[in-house]
N, C-alpha and C positions, 0 to 999 in steps of 0.2 A: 493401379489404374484398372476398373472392369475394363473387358474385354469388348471390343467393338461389334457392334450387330450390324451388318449390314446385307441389306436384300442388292441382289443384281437383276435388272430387266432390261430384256433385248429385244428392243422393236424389231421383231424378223417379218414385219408385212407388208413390206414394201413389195409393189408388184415389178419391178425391175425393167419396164419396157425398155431402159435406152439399150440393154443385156440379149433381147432381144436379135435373133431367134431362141437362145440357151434359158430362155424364161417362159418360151412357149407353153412348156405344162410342168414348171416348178417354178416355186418362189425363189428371187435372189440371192438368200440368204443359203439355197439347199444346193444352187452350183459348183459344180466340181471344179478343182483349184488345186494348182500347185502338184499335178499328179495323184495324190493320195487321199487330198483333203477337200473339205467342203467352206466355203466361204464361211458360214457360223461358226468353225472349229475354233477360226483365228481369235471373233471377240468372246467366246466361252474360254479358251487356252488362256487368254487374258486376263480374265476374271480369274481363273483356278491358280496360275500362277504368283497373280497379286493379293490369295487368300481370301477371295469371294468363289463362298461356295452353296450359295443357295440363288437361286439365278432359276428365273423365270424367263423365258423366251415368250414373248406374244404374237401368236402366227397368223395368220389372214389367207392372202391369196395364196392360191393353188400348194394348199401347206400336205400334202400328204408324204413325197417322200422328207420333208423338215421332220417333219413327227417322227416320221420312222426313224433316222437318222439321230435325231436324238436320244428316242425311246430306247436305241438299242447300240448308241455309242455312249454316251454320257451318263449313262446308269451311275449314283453315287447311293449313297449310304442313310436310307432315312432311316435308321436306325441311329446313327453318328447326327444328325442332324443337317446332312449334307444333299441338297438333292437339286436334279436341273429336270424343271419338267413345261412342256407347250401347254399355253394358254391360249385358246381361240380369242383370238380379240372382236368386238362389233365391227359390222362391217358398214361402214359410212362411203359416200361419195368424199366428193372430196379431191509462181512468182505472182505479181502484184496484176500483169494481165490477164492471169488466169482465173483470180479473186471473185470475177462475178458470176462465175460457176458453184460459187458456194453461199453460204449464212455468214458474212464479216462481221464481225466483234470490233469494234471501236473503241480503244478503253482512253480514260482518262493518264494525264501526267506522271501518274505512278505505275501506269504497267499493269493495274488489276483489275480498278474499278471500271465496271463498264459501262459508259454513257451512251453505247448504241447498238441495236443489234440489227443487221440490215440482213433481207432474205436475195440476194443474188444481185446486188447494185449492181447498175451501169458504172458510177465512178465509186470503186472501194475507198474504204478512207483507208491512210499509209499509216503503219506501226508508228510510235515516238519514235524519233529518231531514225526512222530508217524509211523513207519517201519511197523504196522501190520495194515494200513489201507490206502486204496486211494481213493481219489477223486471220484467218478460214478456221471456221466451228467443225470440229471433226464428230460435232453429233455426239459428244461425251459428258454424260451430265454428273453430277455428284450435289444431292442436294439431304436436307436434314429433313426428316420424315414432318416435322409438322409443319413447316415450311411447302413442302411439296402438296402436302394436303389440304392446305390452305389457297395454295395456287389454282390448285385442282377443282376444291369448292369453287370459288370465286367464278373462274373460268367456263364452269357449268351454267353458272346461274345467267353468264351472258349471252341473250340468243344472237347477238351480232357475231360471235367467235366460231371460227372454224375449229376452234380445240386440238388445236396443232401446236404441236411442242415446240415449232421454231418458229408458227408466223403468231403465234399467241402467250404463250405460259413463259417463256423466255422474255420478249420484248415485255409482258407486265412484271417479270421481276426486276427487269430494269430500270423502269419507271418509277419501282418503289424504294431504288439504292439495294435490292438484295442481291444482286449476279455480281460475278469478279470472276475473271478471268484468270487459267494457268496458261506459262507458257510452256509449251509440247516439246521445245528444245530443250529447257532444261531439264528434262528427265532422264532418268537416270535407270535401266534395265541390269540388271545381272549381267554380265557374261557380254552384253555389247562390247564390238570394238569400234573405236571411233571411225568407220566407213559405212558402217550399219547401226549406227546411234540415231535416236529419232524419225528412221523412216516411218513415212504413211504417207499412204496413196489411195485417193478414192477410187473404189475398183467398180462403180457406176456404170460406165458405157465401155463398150466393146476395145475403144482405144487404150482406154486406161486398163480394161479388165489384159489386154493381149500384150499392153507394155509391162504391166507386174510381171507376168510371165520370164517377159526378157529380162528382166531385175533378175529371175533367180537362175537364171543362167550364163552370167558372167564370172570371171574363174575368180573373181574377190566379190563378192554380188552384194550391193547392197541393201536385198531382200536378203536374210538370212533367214536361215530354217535349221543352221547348224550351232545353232547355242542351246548345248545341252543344259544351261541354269534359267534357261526359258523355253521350253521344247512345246510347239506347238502340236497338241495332241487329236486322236484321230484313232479309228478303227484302222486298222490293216488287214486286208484278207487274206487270207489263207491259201497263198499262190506260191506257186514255186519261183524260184529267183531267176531276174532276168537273163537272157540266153541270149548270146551274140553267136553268130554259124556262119562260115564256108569263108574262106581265104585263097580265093585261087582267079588270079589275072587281075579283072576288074571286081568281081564278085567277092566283097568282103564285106562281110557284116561289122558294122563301126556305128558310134557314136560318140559326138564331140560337143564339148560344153551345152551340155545338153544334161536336163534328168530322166533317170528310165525307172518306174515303179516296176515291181512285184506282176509276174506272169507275164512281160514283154516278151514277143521273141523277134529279135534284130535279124532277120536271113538274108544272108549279103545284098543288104538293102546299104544305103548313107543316111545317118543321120548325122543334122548341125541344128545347133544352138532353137533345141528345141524341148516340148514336154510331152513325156509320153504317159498316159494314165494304163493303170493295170490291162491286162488282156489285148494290149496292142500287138496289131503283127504288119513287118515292115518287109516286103519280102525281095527279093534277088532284083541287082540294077536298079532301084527303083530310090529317089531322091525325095527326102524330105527335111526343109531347110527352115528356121524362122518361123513354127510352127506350134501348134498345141491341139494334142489328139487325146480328145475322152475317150471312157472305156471300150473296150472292143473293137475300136477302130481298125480296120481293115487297108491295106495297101497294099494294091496287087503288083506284079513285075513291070517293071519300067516306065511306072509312074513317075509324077512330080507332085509335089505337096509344096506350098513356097508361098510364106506370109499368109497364114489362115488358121481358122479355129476350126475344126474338125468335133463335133459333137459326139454321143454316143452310137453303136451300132450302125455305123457305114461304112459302106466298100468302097474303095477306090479302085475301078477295074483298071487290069491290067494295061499301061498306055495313055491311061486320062492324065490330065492336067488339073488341079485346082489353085488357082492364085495367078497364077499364071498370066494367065490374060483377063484383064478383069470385065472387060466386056462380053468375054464368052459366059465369063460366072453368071453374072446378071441376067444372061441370055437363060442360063439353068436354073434360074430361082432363085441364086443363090444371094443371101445379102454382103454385099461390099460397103465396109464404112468409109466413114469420109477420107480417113486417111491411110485406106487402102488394105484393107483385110479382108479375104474372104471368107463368110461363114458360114457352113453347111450345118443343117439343123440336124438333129436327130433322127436319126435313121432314115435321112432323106437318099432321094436315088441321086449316083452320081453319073450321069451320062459320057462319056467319053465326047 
């Protein structure tokens, strides 16, 4: 059997506004995540693990640290034949409840064929067989190169088309019997155990992007990050390892189901069931609970941090409150989502 050729390409141009503030001057895809990593790590780590290793990224809006982050994590082998490099793209204008937050896949009686692609319905149509759940397009395509390029002509030639992979090039391949569907559940990972088999979660708006968070901080997490036969990869900097300090009365440096990267230092601060990105400093009596703090983040003594995302390069002075009282936040600038997160933008001031 020759050897399969396949190209990977990752729309990384989505401008992210519902991620907003954290997309203020990067693209979505260049988000820090997970402590260590960057939102694009996960579906490049994806490809390299499933043996795609030529992967084009197509960048757009405000792609500059994307680029860099690529250019100087993802370095592969053109020599080997192996390489992940950013493409400026054109820039153009342009459960079952929860279903019409997404693209629904409607498929025929056998499970595959798709008779419908709908872009965010009011009434999802339900799986066969299963009335309380439908189909959601997880934006994963797999198509045969002249197939694709025949789409691609056609789609060109229409000036009625907005030339959108899911309100155009999709719906006409279905039209012509080409699209069938997989289902996401039966797949099959390395090294999964069945609590963390089939997770995915669009990590879209601030609610989803702060509940992943909480996925990988529960003491069986159904985000895993610890299967070494699918290790999602990623530069690590060149920090020294985290430091917990001072044990005496109330003043104890701790951390509980929580992650702490590389250059943290914990100074009999509390941490709970939170993420701490490299260069954080938590310092003496000071409380942070329910929380996700980007690089260099700052927390002075006897603060509180409680239900919020914490951006790059901001102090929390000594005393402040953020999450807190969410009317005070909103009072600060700060954006509160709907379902109650507060998030302070990069390097913004935090007033007491």
């Amino acid at each position: 059997m020759p050897e399969r050729s396949v190209l990977g390409i990752v729309l990384a141009g989505g401008a992210g506004t519902r991620l907003s503030p954290l997309t203020a001057d990067r693209a979505k895809p260049a988000v820090p995540f997970g402590g260590l990593y960057r939102l694009i790590d996960f579906a490049l780590s994806n490809m390299a693990n499933g043996g795609i290793r030529k992967i084009c990224v197509l960048t757009q809006y405000k792609s500059h640290s994307l680029d860099r982050h690529i250019s100087t994590t993802w370095r592969m082998s053109s020599l080997l034949g192996n390489y992940v490099t950013p493409v400026p793209a054109q820039q153009r204008l342009g459960p079952r409840q929860e279903a019409s937050a997404f693209g629904i896949v409607s498929v025929a009686a056998d499970g595959r064929t798709i008779d419908a692609f709908l872009e965010k319905p009011a009434d999802p149509p339900p799986m066969p067989g299963n009335p309380d759940m439908s189909y959601s397009s997880m934006g994963n395509y797999v198509f045969d190169t002249d197939v694709l390029v025949d789409a691609l002509g056609k789609d060109a030639e229409d000036d009625s088309s907005r030339h959108d992979i899911g309100g155009n090039i999709i719906p006409n391949l279905v039209r012509n019997g080409s699209a069938q569907a997989y289902d996401f559940s039966l797949n099959q990972v390395p090294g999964a155990t069945s609590r963390d088999a089939g997770y995915w979660r669009d990590v879209g708006s601030l609610e989803s992007y702060f509940d992943a968070h909480m996925d990988l901080c529960a003491v069986e997490p159904i985000f895993n990050l610890y299967n070494d036969k699918w290790p999602i990869l990623t530069h690590v900097p060149s920090l020294p390892p985290a430091k917990f300090v001072h044990e005496a009365g109330d003043r104890i440096g701790r951390a509980v189901d929580s992650l702490v990267s590389p250059g943290v230092v914990i100074s009999g601060g509390l941490v709970r069931q939170s993420v701490l990105s490299p260069g954080v400093r938590v310092n003496s009596w000071s409380t942070v609970e329910r929380s996700v703090l980007l690089h260099n983040t700052k927390i002075g003594r006897h603060a509180v941090v409680r239900d919020a995302i914490i951006d790059k390069n901001v102090t929390v002075p000594e005393w402040a409150q953020v999450g807190v009282d969410k009317d005070r936040d909103r009072q600060r600038g700060f954006v509160v989502s709907a379902g109650g997160i507060t998030v302070v933008g990069k390097g913004q001031e935090v007033v007491p």
